[in-house]
NUMIMAR-701822 format. One record per residue: chain; x, y, z of N, C-alpha, C, O, CB in turn; residue number from 0. Coordinates in steps of 0.2 Angstrom, whole numbers, padded with zeros to 4 digits. Atoms other than C-alpha are relative to their C-alpha. Glycine has a CB too. Example, Ala and Ser with C-alpha at 12.3 -4.5 7.8 and 13.67 -1.06 7.14 Angstrom:
<rs>
<r chain="A" n_c1="0004" n_c2="-0006" n_c3="0000" ca_c1="0062" ca_c2="-0022" ca_c3="0039" c_c1="0004" c_c2="0006" c_c3="0000" o_c1="0009" o_c2="0005" o_c3="0003" cb_c1="-0005" cb_c2="0000" cb_c3="0006" resi="0"/>
<r chain="A" n_c1="-0004" n_c2="-0006" n_c3="-0001" ca_c1="0068" ca_c2="-0005" ca_c3="0036" c_c1="-0004" c_c2="0005" c_c3="0003" o_c1="-0001" o_c2="0011" o_c3="0004" cb_c1="0002" cb_c2="0002" cb_c3="-0007" resi="1"/>
</rs>
This chain:
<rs>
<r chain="A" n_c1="-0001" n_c2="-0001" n_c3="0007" ca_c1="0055" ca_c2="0032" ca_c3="-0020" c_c1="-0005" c_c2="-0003" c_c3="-0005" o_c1="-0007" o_c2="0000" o_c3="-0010" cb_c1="0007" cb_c2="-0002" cb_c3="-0002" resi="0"/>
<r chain="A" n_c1="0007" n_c2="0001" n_c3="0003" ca_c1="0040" ca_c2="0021" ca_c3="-0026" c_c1="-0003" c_c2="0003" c_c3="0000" o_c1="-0006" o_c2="0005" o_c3="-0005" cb_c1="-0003" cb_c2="-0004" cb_c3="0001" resi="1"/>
<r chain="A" n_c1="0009" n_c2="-0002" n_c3="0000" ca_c1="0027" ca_c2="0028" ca_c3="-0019" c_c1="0001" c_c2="0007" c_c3="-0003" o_c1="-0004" o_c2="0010" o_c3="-0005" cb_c1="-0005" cb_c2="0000" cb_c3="0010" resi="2"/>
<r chain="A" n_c1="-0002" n_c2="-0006" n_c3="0003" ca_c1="0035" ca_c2="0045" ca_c3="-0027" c_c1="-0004" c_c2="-0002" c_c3="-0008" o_c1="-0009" o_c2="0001" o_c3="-0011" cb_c1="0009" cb_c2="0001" cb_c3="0000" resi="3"/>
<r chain="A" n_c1="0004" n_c2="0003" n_c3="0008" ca_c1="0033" ca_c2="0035" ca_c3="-0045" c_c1="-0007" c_c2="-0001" c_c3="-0001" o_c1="-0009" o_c2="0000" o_c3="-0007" cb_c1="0003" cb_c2="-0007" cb_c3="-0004" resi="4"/>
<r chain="A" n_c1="0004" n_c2="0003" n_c3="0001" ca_c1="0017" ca_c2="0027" ca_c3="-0042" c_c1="-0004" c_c2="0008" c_c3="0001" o_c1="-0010" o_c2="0008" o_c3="-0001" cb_c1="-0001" cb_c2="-0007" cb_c3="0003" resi="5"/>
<r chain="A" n_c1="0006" n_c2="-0004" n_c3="-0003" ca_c1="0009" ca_c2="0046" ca_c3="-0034" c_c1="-0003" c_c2="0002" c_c3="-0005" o_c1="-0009" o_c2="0004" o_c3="-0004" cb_c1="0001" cb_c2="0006" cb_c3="0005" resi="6"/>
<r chain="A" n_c1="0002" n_c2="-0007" n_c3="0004" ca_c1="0007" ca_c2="0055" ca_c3="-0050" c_c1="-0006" c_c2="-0006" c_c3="-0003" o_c1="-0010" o_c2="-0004" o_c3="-0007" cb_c1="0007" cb_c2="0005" cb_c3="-0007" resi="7"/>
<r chain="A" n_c1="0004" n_c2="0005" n_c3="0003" ca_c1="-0004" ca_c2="0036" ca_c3="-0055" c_c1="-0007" c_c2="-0001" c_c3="0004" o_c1="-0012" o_c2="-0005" o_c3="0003" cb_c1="0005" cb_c2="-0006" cb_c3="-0001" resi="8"/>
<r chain="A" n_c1="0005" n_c2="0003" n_c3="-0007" ca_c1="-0015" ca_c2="0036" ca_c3="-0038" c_c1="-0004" c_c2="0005" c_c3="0003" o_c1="-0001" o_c2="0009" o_c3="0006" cb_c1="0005" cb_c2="-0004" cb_c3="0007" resi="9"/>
<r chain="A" n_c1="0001" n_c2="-0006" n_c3="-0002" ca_c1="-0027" ca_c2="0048" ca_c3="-0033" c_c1="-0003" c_c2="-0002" c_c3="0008" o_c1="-0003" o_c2="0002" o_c3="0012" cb_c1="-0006" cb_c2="0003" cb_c3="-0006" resi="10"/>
<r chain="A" n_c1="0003" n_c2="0002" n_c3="-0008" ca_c1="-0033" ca_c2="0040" ca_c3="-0016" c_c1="0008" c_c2="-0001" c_c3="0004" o_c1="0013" o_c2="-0004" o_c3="0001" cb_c1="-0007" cb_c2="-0008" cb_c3="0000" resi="11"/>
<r chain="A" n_c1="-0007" n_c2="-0001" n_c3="-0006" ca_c1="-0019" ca_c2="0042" ca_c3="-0001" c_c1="0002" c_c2="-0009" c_c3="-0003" o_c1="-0002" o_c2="-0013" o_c3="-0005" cb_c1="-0004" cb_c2="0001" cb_c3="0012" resi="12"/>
<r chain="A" n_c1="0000" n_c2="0006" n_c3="-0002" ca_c1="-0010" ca_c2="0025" ca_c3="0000" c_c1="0009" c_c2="0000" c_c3="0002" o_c1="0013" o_c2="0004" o_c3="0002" cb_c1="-0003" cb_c2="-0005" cb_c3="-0005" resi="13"/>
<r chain="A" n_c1="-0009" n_c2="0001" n_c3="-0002" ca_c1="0008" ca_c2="0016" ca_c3="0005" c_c1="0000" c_c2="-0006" c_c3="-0002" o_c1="-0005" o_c2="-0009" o_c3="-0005" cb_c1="0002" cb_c2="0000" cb_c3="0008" resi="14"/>
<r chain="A" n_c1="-0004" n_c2="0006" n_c3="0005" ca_c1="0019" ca_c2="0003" ca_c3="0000" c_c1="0003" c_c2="-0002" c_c3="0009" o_c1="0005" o_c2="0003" o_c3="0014" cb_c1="0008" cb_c2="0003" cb_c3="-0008" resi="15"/>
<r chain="A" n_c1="-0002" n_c2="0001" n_c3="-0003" ca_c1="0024" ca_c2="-0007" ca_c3="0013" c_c1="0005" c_c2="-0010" c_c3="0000" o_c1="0006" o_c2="-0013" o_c3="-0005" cb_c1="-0005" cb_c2="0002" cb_c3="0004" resi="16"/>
<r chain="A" n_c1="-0003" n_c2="0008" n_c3="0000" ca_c1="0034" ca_c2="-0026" ca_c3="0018" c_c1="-0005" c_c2="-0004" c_c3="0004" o_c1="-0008" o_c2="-0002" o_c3="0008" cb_c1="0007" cb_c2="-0001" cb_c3="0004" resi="17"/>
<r chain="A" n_c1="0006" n_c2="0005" n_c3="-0006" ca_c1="0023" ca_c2="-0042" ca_c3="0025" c_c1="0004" c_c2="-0006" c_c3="-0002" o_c1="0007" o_c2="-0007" o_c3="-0008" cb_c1="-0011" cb_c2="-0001" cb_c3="-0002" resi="18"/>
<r chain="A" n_c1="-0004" n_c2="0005" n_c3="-0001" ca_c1="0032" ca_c2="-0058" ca_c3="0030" c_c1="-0003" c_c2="-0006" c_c3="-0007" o_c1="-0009" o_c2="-0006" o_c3="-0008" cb_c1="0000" cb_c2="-0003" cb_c3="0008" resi="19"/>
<r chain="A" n_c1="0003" n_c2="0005" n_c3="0005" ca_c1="0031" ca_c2="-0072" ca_c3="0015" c_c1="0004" c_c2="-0006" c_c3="0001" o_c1="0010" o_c2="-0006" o_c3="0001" cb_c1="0000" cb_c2="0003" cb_c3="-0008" resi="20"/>
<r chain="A" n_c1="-0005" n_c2="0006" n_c3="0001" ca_c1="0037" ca_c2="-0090" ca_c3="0016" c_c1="0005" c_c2="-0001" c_c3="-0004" o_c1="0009" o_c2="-0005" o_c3="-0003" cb_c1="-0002" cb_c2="-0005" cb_c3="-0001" resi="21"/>
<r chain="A" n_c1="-0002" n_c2="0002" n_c3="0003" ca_c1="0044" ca_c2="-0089" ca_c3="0001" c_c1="0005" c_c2="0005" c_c3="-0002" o_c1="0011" o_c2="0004" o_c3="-0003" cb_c1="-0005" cb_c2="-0003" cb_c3="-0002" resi="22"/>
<r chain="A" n_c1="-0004" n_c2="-0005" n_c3="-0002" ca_c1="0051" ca_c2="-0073" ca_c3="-0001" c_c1="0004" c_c2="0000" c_c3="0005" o_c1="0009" o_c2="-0001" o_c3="0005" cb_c1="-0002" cb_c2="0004" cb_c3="-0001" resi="23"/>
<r chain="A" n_c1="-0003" n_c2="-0003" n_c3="-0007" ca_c1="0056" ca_c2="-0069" ca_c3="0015" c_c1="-0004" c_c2="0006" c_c3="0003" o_c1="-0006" o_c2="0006" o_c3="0009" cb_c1="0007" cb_c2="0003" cb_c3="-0001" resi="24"/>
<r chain="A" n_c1="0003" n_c2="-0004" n_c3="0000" ca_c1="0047" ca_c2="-0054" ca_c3="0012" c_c1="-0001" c_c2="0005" c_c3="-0006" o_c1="0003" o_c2="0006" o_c3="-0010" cb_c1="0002" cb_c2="0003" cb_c3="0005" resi="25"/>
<r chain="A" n_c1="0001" n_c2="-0003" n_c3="0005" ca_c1="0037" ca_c2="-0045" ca_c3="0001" c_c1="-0005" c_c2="0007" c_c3="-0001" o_c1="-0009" o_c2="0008" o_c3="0003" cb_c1="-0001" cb_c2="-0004" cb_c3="-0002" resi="26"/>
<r chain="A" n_c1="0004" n_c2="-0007" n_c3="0001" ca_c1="0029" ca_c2="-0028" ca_c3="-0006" c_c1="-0007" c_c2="-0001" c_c3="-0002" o_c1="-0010" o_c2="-0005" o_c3="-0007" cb_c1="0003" cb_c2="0004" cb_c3="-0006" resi="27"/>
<r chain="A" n_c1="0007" n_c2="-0001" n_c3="0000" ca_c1="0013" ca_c2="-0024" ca_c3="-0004" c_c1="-0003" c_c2="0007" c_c3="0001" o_c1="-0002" o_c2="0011" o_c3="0005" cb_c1="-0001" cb_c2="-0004" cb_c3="0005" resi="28"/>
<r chain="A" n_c1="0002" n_c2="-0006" n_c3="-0001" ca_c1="0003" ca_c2="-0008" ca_c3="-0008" c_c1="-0007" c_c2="-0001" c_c3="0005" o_c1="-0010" o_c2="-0007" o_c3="0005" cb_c1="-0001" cb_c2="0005" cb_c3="-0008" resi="29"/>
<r chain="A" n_c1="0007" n_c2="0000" n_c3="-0004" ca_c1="-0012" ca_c2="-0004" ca_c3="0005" c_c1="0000" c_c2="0009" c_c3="-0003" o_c1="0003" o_c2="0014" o_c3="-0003" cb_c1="0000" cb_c2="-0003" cb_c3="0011" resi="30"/>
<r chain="A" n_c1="0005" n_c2="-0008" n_c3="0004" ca_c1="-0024" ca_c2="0010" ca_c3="-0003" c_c1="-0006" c_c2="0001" c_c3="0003" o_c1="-0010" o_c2="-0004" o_c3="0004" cb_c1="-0002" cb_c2="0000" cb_c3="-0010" resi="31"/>
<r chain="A" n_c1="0006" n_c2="-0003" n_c3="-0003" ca_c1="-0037" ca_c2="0020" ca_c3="0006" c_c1="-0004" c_c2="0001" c_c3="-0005" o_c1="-0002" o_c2="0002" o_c3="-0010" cb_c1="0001" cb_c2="0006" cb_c3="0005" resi="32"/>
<r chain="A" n_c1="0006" n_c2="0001" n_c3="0002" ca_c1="-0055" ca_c2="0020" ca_c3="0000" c_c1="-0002" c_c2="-0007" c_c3="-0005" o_c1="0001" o_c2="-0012" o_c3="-0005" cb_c1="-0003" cb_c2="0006" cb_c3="-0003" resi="33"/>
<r chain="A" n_c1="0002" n_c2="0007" n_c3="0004" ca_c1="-0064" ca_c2="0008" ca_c3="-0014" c_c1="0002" c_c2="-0003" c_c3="-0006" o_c1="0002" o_c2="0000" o_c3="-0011" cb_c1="-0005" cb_c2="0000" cb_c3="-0002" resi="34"/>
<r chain="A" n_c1="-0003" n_c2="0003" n_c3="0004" ca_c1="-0058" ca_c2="-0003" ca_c3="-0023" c_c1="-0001" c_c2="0002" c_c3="-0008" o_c1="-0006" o_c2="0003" o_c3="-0011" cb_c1="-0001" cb_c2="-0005" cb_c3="0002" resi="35"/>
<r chain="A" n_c1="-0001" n_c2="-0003" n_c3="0006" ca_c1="-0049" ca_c2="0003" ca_c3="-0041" c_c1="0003" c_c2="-0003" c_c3="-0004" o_c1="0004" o_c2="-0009" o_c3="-0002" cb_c1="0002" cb_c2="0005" cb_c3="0000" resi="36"/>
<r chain="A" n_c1="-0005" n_c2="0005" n_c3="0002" ca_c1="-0038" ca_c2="-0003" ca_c3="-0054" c_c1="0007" c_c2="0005" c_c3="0002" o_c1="0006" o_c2="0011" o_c3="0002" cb_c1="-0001" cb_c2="-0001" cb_c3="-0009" resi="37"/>
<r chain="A" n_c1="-0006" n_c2="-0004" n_c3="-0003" ca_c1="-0021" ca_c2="0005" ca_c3="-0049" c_c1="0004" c_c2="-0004" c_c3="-0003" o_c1="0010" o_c2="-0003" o_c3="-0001" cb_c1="0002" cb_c2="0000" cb_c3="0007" resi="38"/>
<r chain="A" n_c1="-0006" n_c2="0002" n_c3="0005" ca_c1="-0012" ca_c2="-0007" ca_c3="-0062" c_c1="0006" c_c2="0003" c_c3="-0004" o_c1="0011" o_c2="0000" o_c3="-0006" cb_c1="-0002" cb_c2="-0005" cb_c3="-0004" resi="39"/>
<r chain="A" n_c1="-0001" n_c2="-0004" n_c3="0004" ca_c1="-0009" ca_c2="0006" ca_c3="-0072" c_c1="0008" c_c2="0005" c_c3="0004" o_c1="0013" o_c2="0007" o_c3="0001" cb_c1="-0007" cb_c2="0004" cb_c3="-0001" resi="40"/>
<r chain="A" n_c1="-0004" n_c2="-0004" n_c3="0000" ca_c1="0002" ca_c2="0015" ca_c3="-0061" c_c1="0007" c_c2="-0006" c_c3="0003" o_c1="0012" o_c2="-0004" o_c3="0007" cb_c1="-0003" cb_c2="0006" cb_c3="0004" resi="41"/>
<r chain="A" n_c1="-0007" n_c2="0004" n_c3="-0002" ca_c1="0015" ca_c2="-0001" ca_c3="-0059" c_c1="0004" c_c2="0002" c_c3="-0008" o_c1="0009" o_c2="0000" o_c3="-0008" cb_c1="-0001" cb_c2="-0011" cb_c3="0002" resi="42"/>
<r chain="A" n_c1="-0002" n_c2="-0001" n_c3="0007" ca_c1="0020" ca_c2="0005" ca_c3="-0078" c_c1="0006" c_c2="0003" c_c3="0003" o_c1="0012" o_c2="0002" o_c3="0002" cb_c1="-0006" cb_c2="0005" cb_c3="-0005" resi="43"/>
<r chain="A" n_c1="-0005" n_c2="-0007" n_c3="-0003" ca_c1="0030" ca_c2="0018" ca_c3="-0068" c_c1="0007" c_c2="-0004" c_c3="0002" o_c1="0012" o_c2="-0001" o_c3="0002" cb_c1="-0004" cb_c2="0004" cb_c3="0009" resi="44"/>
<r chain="A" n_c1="-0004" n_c2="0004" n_c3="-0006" ca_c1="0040" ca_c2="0004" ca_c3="-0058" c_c1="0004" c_c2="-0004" c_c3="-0004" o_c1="0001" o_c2="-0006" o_c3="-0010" cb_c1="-0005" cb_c2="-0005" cb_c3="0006" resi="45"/>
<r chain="A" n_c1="-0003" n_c2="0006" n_c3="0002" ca_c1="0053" ca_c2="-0008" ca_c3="-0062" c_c1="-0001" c_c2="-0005" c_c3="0003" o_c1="-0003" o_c2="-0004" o_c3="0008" cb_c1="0007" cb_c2="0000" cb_c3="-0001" resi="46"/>
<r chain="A" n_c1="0006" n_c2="0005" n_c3="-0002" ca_c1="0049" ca_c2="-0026" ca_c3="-0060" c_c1="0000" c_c2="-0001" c_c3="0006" o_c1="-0006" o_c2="-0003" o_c3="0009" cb_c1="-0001" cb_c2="-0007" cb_c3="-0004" resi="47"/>
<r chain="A" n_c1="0000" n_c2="0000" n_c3="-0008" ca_c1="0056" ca_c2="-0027" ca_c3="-0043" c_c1="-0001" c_c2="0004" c_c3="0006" o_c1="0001" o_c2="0004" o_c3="0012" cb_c1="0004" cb_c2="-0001" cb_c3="0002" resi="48"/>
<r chain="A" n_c1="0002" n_c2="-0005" n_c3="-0005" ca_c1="0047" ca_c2="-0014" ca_c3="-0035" c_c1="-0009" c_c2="-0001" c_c3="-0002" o_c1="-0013" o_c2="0000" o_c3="0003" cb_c1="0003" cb_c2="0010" cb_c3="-0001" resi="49"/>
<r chain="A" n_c1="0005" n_c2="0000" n_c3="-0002" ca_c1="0031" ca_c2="-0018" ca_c3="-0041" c_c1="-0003" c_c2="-0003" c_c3="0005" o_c1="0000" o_c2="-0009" o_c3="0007" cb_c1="-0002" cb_c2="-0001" cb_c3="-0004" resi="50"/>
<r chain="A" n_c1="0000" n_c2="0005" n_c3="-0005" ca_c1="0021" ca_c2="-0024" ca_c3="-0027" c_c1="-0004" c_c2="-0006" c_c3="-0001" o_c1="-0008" o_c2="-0006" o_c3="-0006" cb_c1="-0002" cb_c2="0001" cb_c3="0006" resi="51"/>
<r chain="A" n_c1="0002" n_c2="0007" n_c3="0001" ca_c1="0016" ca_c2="-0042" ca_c3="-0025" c_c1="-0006" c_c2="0000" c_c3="0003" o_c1="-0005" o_c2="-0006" o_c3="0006" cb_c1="0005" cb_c2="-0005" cb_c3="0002" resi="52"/>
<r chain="A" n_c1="0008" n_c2="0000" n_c3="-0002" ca_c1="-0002" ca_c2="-0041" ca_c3="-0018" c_c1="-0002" c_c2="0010" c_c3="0002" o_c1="0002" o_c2="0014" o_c3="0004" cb_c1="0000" cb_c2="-0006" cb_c3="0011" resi="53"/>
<r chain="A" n_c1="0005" n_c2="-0007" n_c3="-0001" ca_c1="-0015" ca_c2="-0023" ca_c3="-0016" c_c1="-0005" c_c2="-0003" c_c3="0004" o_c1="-0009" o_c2="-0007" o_c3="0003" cb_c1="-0004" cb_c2="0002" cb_c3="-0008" resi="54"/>
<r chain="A" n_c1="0004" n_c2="-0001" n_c3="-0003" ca_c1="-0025" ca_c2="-0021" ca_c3="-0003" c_c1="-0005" c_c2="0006" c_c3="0001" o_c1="-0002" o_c2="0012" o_c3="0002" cb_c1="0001" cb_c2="-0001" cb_c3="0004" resi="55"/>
<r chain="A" n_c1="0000" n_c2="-0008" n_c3="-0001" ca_c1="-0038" ca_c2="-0007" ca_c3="-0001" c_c1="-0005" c_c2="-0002" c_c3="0006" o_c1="-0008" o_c2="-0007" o_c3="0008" cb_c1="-0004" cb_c2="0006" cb_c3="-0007" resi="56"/>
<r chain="A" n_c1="0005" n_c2="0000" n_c3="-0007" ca_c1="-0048" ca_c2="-0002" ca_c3="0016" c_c1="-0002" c_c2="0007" c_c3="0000" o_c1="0000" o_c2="0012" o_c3="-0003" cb_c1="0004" cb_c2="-0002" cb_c3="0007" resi="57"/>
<r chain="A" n_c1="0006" n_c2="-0007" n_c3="0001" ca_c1="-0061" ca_c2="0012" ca_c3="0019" c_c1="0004" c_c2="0006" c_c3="0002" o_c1="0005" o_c2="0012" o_c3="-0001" cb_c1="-0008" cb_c2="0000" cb_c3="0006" resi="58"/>
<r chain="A" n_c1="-0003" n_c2="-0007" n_c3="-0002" ca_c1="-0051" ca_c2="0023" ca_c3="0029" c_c1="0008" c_c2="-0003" c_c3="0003" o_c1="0008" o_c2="-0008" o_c3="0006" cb_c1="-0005" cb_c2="0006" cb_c3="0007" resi="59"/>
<r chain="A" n_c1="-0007" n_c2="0000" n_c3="-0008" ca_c1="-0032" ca_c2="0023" ca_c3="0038" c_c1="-0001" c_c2="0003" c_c3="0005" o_c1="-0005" o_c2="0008" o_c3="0005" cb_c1="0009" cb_c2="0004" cb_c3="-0001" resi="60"/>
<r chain="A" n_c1="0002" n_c2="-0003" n_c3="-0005" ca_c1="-0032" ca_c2="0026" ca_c3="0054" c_c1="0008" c_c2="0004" c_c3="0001" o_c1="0014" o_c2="0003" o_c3="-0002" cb_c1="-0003" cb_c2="-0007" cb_c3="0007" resi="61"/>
<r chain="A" n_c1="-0005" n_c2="-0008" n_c3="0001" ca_c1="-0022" ca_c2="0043" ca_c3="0058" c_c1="0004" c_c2="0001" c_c3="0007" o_c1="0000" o_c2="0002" o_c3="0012" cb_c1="-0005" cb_c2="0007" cb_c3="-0002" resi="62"/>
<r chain="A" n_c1="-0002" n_c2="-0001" n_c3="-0007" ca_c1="-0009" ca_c2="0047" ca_c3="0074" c_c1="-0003" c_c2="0009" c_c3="0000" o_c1="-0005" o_c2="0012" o_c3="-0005" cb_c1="0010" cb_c2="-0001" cb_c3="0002" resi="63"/>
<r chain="A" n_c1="0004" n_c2="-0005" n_c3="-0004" ca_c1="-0015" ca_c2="0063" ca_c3="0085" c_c1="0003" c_c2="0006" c_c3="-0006" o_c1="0000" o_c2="0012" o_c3="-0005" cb_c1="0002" cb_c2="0001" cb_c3="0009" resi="64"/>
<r chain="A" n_c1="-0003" n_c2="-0005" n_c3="0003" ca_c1="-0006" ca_c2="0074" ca_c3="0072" c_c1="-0004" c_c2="-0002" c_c3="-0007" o_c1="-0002" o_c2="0001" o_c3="-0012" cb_c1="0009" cb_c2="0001" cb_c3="0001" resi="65"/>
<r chain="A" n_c1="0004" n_c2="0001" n_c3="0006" ca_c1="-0018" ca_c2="0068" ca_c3="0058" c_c1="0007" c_c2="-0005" c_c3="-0008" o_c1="0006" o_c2="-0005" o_c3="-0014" cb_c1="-0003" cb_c2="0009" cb_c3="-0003" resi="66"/>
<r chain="A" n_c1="-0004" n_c2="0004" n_c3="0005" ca_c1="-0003" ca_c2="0057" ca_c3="0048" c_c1="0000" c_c2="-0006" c_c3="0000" o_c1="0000" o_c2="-0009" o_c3="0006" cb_c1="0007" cb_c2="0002" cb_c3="0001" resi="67"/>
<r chain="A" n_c1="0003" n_c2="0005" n_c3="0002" ca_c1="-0006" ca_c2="0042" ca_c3="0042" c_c1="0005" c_c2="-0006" c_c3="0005" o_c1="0011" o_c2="-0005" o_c3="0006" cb_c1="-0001" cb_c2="-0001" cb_c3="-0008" resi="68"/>
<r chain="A" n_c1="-0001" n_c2="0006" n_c3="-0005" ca_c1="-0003" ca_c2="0026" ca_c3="0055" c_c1="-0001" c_c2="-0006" c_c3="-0002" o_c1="-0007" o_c2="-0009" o_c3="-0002" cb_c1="-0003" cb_c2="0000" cb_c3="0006" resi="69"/>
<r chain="A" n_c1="0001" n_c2="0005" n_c3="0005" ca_c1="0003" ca_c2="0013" ca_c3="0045" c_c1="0000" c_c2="-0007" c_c3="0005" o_c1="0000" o_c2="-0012" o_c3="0002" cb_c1="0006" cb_c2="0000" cb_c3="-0006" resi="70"/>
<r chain="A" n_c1="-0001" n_c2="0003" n_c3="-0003" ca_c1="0005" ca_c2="0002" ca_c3="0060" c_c1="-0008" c_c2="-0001" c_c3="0002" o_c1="-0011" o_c2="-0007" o_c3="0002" cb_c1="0006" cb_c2="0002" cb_c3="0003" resi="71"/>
<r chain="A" n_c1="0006" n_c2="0003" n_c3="-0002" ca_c1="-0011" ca_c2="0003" ca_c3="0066" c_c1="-0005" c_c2="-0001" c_c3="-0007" o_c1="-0011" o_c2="-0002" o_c3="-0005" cb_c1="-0002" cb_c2="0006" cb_c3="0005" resi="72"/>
<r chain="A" n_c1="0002" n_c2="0001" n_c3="0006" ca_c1="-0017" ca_c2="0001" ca_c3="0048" c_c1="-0003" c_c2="-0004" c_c3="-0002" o_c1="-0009" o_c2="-0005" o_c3="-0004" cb_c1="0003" cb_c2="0001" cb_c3="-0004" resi="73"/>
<r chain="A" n_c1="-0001" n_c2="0006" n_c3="0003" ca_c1="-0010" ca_c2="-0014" ca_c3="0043" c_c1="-0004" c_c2="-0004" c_c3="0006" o_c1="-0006" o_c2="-0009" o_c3="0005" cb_c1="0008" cb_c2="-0003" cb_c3="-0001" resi="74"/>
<r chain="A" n_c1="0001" n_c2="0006" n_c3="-0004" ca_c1="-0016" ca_c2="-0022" ca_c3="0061" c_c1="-0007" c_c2="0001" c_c3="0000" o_c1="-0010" o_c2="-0003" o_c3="0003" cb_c1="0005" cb_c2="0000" cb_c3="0007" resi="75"/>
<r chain="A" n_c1="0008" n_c2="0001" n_c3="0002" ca_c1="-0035" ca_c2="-0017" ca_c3="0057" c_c1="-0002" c_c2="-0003" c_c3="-0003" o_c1="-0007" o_c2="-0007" o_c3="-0001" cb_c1="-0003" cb_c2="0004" cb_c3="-0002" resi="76"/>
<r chain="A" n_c1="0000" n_c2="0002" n_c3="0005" ca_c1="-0032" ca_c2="-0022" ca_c3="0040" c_c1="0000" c_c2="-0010" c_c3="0001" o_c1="-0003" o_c2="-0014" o_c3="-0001" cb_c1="0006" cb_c2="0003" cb_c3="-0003" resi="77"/>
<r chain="A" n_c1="-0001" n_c2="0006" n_c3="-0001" ca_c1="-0027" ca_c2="-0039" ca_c3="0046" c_c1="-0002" c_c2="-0004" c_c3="0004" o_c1="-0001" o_c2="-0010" o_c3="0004" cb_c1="0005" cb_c2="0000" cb_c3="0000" resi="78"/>
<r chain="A" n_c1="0004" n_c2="0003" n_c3="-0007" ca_c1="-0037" ca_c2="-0043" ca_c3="0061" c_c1="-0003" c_c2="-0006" c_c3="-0001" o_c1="-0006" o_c2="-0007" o_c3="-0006" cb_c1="-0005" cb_c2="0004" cb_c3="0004" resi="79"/>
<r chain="A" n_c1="0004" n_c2="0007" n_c3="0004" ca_c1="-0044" ca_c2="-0059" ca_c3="0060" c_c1="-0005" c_c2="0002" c_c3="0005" o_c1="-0010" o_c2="-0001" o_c3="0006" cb_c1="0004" cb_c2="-0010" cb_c3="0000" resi="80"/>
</rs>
């Protein structure tokens, strides 16, 4: 239902996902494919507890054999130390 409100605000692919926080517990996070933009515009859309609490963007998502985005393998590119 977010990423529904925020699509008509985002022209590059992205997702909303969860990442562990100490302090929350857990918290929202948009990750957006290509270079970096302002996308604050489209939290306008959101009430305050869906906005997310950190934006990431990366060049491309990596995609399963059927070309649909692999958020799993995404986040663990994203995050590779």
């Amino acid at each position: 239902m977010v990423e529904q409100k925020m699509a008509a605000h985002i022209a590059q692919r992205f997702f909303i996902t969860g990442m562990n926080d100490e302090d929350l517990g857990e918290k929202v996070i948009l990750i957006v494919e290509g270079k970096e933009s302002d996308v604050q515009q489209a939290f306008t859309a959101l009430d305050k507890y869906e906005i997310p609490k950190e934006v990431y963007f990366i060049n491309s998502f990596e995609e399963t054999h059927t070309k649909k985005v692999d958020k799993r393998s995404t986040l663990e590119r994203l995050f590779r130390k």
